[in-house]
N, C-alpha and C positions, 0 to 999 in steps of 0.2 A: 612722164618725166619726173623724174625726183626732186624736192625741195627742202632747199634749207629753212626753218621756221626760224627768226627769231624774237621772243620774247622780252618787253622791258617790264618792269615795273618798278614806280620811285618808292623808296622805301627811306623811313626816318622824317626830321623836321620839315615839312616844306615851306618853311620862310625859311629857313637858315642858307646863307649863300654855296655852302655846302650843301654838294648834289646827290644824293646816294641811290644806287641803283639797285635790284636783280636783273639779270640778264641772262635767259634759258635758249639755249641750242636745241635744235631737235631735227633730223636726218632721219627720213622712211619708219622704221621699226626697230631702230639703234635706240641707246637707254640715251634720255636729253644728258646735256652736257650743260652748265651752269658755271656765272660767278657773280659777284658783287663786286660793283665798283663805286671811287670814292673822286670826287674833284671838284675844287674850287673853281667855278665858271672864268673867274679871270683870270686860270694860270693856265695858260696852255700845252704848257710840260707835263700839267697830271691831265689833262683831257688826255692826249698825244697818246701817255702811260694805259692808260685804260683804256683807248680806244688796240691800241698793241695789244694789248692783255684778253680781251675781246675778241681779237683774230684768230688770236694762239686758241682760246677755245674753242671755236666755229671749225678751225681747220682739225681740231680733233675727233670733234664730231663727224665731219667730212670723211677722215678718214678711218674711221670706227666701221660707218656703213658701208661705203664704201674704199675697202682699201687699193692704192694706189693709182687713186685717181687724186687730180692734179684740182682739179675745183677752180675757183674763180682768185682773182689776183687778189692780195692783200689790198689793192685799196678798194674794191667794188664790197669786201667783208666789211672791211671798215666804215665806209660811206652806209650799208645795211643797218648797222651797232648802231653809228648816230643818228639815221632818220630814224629810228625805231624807239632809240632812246629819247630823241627831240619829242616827241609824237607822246608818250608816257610822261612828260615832264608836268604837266599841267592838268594830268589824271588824276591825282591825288591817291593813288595806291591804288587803281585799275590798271590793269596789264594790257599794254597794245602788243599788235603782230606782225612782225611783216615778213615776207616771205620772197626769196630767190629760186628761180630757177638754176640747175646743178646742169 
């Protein structure tokens, strides 16, 4: 069965309350899909921002490999991005993984 991977890793100051990410897509044998995001832990309009932005990647990836398939709902994507991202916060520029079933 196929799987979405994805990858976080914190990139930039880690005291700074500013959080910065990489964030890697990757779908069967499709080329990864990537972004970096950027947000102030206490404003929740740029989490929200990024964790959208996130989606829109995952879903391109989604349908890179496979096209016209319908994939998993924006918020099970989303909820992925932030365990994944919570999970790499306290790595210090080690990259965690996590992975859904399609």
């Amino acid at each position: 069965m196929p799987e979405l991977s994805c990858t976080a890793r914190r990139v930039g100051d880690y005291e700074s309350r500013t959080e910065e990410y990489e964030v890697l897509y990757a779908v069967g044998d499709a080329a990864p899909r990537g972004l970096r995001i950027r947000y102030q832990a206490a404003r929740a309009f740029e989490i929200n921002a990024a964790l959208d932005a996130a989606v829109e990647i995952a879903r391109a990836a989604i349908s890179e490999a496979y096209p016209g398939t319908k994939g998993p709902t924006d918020e099970v994507l989303s909820q992925l991005a932030w365990r994944t991202i919570q999970s790499a916060k306290y790595q210090e520029g080690e990259a965690t993984t996590s992975r859904l079933r399609l």
